[in-house]
C-alpha positions as a Markdown table, in Angstrom:
| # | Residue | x | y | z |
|---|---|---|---|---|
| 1 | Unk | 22.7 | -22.0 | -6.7 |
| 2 | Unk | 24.5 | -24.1 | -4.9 |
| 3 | Unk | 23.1 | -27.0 | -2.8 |
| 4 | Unk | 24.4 | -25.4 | 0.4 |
| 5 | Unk | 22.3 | -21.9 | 0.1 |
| 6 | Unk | 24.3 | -18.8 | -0.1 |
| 7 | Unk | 27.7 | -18.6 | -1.6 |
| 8 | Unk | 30.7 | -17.0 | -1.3 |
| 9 | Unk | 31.4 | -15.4 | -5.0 |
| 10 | Unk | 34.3 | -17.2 | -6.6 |
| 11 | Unk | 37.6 | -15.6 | -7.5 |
| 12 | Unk | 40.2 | -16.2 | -10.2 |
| 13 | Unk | 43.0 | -16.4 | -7.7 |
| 14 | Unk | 44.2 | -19.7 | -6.3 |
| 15 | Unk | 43.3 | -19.9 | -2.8 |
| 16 | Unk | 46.0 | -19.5 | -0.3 |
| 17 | Unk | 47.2 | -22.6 | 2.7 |
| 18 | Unk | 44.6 | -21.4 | 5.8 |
| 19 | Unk | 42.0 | -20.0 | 4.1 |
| 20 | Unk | 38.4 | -20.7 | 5.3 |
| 21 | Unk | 36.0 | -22.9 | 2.8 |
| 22 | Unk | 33.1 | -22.1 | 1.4 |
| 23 | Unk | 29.5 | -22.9 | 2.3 |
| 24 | Unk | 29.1 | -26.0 | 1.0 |
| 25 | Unk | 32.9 | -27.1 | 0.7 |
| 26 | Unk | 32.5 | -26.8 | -3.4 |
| 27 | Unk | 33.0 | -22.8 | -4.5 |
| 28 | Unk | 36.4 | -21.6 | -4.7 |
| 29 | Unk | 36.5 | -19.0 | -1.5 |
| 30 | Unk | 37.1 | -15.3 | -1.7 |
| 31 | Unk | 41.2 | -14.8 | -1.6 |
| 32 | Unk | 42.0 | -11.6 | -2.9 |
| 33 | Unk | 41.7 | -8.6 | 0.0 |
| 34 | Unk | 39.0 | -6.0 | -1.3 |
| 35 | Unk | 39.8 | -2.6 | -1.7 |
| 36 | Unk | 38.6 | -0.4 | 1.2 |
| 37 | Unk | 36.4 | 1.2 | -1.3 |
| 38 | Unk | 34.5 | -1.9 | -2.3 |
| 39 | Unk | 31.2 | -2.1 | -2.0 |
| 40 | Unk | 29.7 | -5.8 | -0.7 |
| 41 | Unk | 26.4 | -6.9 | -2.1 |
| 42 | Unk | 24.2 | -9.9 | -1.2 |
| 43 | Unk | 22.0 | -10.8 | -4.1 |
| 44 | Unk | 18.5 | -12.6 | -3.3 |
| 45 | Unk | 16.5 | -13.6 | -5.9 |
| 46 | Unk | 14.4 | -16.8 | -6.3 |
| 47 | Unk | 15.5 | -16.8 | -10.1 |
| 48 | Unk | 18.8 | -17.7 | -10.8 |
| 49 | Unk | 19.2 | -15.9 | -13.9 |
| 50 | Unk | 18.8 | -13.0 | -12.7 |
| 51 | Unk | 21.3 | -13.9 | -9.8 |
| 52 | Unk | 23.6 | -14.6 | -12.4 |
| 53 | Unk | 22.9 | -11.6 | -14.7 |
| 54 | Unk | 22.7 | -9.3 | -11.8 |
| 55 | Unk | 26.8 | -11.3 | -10.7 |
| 56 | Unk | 27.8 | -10.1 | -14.4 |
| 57 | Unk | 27.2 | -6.9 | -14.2 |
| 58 | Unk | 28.9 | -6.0 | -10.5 |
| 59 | Unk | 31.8 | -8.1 | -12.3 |
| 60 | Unk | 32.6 | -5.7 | -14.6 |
| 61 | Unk | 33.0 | -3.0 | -11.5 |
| 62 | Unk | 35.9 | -2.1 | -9.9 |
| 63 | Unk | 34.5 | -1.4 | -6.6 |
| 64 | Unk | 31.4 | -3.7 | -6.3 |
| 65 | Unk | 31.6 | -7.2 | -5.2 |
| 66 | Unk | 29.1 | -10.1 | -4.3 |
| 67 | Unk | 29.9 | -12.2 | -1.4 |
| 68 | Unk | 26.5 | -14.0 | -0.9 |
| 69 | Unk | 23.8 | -15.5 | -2.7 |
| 70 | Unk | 20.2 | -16.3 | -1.8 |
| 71 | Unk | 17.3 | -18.0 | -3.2 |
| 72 | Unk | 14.9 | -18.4 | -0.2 |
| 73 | Unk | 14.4 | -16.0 | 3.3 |
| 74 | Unk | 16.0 | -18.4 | 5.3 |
| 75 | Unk | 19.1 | -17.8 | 3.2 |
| 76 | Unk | 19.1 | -14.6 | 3.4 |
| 77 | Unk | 19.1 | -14.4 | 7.1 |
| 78 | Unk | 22.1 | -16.9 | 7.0 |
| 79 | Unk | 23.8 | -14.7 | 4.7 |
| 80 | Unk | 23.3 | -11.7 | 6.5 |
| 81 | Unk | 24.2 | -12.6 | 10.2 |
| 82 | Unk | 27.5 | -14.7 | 8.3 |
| 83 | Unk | 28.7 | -12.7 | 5.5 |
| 84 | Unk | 29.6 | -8.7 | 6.1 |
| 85 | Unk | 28.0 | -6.7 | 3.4 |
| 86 | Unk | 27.3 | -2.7 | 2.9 |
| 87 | Unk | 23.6 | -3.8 | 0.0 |
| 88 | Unk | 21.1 | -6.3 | 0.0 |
| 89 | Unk | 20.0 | -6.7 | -3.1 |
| 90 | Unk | 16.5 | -8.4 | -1.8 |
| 91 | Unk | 13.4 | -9.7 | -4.4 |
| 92 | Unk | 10.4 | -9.0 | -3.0 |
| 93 | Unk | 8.9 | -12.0 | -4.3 |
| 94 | Unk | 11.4 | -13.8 | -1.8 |
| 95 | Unk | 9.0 | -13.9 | 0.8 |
| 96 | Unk | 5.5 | -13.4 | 0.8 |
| 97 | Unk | 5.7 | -10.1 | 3.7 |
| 98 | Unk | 8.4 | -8.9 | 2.1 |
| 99 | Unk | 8.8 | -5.6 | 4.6 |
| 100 | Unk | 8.1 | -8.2 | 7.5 |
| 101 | Unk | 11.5 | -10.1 | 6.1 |
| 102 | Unk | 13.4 | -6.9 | 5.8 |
| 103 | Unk | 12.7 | -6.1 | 9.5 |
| 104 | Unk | 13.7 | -9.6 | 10.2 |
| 105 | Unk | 17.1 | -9.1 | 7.9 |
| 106 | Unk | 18.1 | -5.6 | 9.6 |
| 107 | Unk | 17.2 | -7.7 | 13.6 |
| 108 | Unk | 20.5 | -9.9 | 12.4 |
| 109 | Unk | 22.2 | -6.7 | 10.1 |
| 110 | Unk | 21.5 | -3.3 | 11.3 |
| 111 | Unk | 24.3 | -1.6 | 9.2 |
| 112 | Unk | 22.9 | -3.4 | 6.3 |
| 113 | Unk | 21.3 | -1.4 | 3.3 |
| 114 | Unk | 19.1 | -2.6 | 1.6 |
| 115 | Unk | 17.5 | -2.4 | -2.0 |
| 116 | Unk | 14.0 | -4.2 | -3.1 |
| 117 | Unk | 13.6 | -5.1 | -6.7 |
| 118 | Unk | 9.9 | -5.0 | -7.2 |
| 119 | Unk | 8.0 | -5.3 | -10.4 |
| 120 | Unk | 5.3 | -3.0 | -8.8 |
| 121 | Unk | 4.2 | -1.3 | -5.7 |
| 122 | Unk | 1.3 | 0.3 | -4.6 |
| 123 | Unk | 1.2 | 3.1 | -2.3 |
| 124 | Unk | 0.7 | 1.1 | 1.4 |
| 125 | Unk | 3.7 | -1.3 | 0.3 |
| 126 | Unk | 5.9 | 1.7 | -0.5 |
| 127 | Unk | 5.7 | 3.7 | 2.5 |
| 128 | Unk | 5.6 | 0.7 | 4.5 |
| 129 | Unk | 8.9 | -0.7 | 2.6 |
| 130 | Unk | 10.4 | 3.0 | 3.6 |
| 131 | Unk | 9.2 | 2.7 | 7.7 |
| 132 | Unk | 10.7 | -0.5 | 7.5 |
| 133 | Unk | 14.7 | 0.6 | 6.5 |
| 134 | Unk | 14.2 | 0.2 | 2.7 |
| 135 | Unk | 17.0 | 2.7 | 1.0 |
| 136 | Unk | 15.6 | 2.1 | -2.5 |
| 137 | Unk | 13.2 | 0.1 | -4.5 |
| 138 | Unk | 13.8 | -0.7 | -8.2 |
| 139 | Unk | 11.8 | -2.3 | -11.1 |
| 140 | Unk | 13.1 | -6.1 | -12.2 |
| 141 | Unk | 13.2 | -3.9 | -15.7 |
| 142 | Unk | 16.0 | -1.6 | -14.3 |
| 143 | Unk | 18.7 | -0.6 | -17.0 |
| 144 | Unk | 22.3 | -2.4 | -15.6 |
| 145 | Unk | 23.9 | 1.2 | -16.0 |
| 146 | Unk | 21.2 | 2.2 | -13.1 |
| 147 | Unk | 21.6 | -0.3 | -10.6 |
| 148 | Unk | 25.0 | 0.2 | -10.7 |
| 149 | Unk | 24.4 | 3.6 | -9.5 |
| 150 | Unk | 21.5 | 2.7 | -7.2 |
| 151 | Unk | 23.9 | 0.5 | -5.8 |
| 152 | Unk | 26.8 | 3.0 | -5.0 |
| 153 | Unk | 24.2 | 5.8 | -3.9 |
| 154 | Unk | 23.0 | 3.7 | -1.1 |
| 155 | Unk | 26.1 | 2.2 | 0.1 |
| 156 | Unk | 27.2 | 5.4 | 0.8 |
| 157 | Unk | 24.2 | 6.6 | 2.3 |
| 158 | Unk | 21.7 | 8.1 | 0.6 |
| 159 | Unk | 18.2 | 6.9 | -0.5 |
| 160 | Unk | 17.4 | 6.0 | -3.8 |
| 161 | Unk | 13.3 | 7.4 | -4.4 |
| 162 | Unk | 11.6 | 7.8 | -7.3 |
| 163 | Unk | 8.9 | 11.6 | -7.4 |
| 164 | Unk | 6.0 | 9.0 | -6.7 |
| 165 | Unk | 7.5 | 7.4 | -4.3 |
| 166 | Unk | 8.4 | 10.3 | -2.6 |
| 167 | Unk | 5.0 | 11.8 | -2.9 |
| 168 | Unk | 3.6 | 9.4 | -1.2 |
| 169 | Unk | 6.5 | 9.3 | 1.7 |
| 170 | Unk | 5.4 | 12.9 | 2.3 |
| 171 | Unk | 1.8 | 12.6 | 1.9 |
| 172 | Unk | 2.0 | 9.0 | 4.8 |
| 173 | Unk | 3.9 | 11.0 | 7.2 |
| 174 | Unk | 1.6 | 14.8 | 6.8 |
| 175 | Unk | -1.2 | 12.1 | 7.4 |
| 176 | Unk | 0.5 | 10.5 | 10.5 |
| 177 | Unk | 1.2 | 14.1 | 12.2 |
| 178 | Unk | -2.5 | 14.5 | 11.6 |
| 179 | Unk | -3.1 | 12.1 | 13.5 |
| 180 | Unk | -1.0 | 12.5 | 16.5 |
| 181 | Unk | -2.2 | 16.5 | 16.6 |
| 182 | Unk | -5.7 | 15.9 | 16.2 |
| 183 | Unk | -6.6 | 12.5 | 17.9 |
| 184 | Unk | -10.4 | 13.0 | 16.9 |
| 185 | Unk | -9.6 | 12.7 | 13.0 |
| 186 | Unk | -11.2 | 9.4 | 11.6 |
| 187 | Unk | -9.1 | 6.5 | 11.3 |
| 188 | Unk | -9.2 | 5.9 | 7.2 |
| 189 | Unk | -9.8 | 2.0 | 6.5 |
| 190 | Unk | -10.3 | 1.1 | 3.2 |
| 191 | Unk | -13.1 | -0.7 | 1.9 |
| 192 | Unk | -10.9 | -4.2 | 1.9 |
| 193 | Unk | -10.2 | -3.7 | 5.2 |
| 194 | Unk | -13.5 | -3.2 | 6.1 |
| 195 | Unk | -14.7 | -5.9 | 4.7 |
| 196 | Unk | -12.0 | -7.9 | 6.5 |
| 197 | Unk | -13.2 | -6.1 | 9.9 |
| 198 | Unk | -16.6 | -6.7 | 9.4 |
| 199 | Unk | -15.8 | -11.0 | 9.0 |
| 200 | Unk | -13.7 | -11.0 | 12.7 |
| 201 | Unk | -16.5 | -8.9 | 14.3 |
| 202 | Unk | -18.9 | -12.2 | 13.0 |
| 203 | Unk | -16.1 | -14.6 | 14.9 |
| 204 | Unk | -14.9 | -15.7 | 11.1 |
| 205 | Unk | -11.0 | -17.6 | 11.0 |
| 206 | Unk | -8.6 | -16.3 | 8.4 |
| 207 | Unk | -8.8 | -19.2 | 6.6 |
| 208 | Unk | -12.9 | -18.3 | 6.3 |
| 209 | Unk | -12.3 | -14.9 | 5.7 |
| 210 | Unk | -9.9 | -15.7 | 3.0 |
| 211 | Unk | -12.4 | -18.0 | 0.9 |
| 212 | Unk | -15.1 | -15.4 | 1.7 |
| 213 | Unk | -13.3 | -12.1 | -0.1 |
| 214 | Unk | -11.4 | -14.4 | -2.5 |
| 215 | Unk | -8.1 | -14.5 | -1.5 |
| 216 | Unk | -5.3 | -16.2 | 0.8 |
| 217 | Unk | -4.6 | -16.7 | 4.5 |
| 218 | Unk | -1.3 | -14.3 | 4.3 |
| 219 | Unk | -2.5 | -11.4 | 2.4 |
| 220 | Unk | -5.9 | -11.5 | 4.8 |
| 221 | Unk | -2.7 | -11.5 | 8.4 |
| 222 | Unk | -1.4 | -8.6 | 6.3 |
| 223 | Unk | -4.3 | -6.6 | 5.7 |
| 224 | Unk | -4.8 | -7.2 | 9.7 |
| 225 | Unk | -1.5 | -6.3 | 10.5 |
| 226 | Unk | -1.9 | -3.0 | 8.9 |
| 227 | Unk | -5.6 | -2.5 | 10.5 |
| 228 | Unk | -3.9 | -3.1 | 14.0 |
| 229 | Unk | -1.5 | -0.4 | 13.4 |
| 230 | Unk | -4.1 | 1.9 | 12.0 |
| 231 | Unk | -6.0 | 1.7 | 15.2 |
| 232 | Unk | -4.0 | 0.8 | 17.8 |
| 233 | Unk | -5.3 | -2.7 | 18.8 |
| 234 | Unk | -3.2 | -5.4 | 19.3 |
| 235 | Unk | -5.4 | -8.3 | 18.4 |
| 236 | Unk | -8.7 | -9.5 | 17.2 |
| 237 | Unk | -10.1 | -9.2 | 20.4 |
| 238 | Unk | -9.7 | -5.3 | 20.9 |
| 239 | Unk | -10.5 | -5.1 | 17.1 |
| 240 | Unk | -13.4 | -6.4 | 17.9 |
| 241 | Unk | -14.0 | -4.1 | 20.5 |
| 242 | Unk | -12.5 | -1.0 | 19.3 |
| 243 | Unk | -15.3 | -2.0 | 16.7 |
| 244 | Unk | -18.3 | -1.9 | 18.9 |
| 245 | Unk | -17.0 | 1.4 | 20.8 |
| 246 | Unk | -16.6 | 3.1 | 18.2 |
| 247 | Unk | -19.3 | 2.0 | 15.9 |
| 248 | Unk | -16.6 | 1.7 | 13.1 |
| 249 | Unk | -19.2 | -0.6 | 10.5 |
| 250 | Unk | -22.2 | 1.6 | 10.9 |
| 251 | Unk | -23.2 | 3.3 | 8.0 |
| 252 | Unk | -21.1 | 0.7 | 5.6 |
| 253 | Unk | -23.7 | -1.2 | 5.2 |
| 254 | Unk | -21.6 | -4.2 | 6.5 |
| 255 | Unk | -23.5 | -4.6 | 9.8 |
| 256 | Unk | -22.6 | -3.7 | 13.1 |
| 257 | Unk | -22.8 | -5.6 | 16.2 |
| 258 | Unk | -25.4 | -4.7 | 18.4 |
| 259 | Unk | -24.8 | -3.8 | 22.0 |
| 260 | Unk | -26.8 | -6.4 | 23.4 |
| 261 | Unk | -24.9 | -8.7 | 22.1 |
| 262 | Unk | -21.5 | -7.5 | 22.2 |
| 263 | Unk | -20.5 | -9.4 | 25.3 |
| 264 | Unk | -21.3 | -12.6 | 23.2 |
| 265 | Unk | -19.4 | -11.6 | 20.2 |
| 266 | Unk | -16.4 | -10.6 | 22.5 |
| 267 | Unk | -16.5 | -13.9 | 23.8 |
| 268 | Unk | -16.4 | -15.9 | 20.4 |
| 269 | Unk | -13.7 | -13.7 | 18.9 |
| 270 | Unk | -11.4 | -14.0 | 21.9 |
| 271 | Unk | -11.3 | -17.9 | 21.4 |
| 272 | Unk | -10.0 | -17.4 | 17.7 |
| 273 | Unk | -6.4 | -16.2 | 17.8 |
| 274 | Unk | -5.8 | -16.9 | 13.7 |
């Protein structure tokens, strides 16, 4: 990787008088006119061996070419608003809200298709990847002659979903129709994300609630995120009440606030906006 962040992938032809320079001034620029056929792939990874293994094996392919590189998100969204590509081939390890990034990626390139290399994913992070514009998601383990078909699937279109995957696609959205037919169902939160409810509803930070359950300040703003959406609140504030109306901790054994003091609690948790 190259000082300058992304990079255009060099050719073996000389470059011709007039054409543009690279990035960073030091990688030989693109010269050769693709075929209308080819397919143009950003690779983002944070490992540069894999960028490099991953460059090898496109090499050997008549109708793939990389035209960006990226080892950080802010790269990436360089690359994507600069270069014109059909795949993002996109690390999830890139960023640490990797479905918030690929929103963020398809804001600056909406024609863009992208492809997460994951070593695993659970079931929340795979639908949500899918909601999000994710075409495929593929192990770091994946055999070369696969991607390269991953790879050519999705630039033309289709999605590339394994019978898990897809299981659970299916199973998210029956659950969602639920919903929106039958407005009385209960809300499922898991017990995570009950725990986390149960520390706003007590006027506890994120930083606070992270050292409470054990974990960090960004996975405790994603489990949030996804509670929001869950319920429909928009911040800790209707959380909180959305809490009290509904009685959503009793019976958990987590406590729940009484309604006597409710106005209080209100009051403390609006002043807390992280």
């Amino acid at each position: 990787m190259s000082s300058g962040g992304f990079k255009l992938s060099p050719k073996t032809t000389p470059a011709r008088a007039g054409d543009a320079a690279a990035p960073n001034g030091s990688e030989t620029p693109a010269t050769d006119v693709p075929q209308p056929t080819s397919i143009r792939v950003i690779l983002a990874d944070t490992q540069a061996i894999y960028r490099v293994g991953t460059k090898k094996i496109f090499a050997l392919e008549d109708d793939i070419r990389v035209v960006a590189q990226a080892e950080n998100l802010g790269q990436v969204l360089a690359a994507a608003a600069k270069f014109p590509a059909d795949v993002l081939l996109f690390e999830a390890a890139i960023s640490p809200n990797a479905p918030e990034a690929i929103s963020e990626v398809l804001k600056r390139a909406a024609n863009l298709k992208v492809i997460v290399l994951s070593p695993e994913n659970d079931e929340d992070t795979t639908v949500e990847y899918f909601r999000r514009g994710v075409r495929g998601i593929l192990p770091r383990s994946i055999a070369p002659e696969m991607l390269v078909k991953c790879v050519r699937k999705v630039a033309t279109g289709e999605t590339w979903i394994d019978n898990q995957s897809v299981n659970w696609v299916i199973e998210a959205y029956r659950a969602q129709a639920a919903q929106l037919t039958s407005p009385r169902t209960k809300t499922k939160l898991s017990d995570k994300e009950l725990l986390i409810i149960s520390c706003v509803t007590q006027g506890m930070r994120n930083k606070e609630i992270a050292t409470e359950i054990g974990t960090t300040e960004q996975v405790v703003k994603n489990y949030l995120r996804k509670v929001y959406d869950k319920l429909g609140v928009s911040d800790r504030l209707e959380l909180a009440l959305y809490c009290i109306h509904h009685r959503l901790l009793q019976g958990s054994g987590r406590g729940q606030i009484p309604e006597e003091s409710a106005a209080a609690a209100a009051a403390n948790i609006a002043s807390i906006t992280e």
